[in-house]
C-alpha positions, 0 to 999 in steps of 0.5 A: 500500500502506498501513502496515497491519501486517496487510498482507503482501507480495506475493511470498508471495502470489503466488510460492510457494517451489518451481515445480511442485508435487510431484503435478504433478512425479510427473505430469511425471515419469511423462509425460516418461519413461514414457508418451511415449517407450512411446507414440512407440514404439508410434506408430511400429512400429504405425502403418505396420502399420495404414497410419495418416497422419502417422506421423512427425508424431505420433512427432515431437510425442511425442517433443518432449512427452517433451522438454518435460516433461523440461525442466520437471522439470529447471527444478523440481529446479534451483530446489528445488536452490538453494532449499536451498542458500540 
């Protein structure tokens, strides 16, 4: 790096202030506590009906991506946290 003045640092470039932007935050939100646990449901009170292989894989591997986008937007809402409390 040179003495530029015009050079910046690298860390604003490249590590933004928050996780996840918020669209993506609604998106998750939405996914994790809506649509995967209805769609789990469904699967799983469907499926046998209609005689579908794998129903307990496909519950389980929507359920664990309910799970999953839950943990993402709680390690977003624990960084915004301790964004503000600095």
């Amino acid at each position: 790096m040179t003495d530029n003045p015009t050079d910046t640092p690298a860390s604003t470039d490249i590590a933004p202030d928050w996780l996840i932007p918020s669209r993506v935050y609604d998106i998750l939100k939405w996914l994790g506590l809506i649509v995967f646990p209805a769609l789990a449901l469904f699967v799983g009170a469907v499926g046998p009906a209609w005689g579908w292989p794998y129903i307990d894989a496909i519950v389980t591997t929507l359920n664990a991506l309910g799970t999953l986008c839950g943990m993402l937007i709680g390690a977003s809402a624990i960084k915004a946290k301790y964004d503000l409390a600095a």
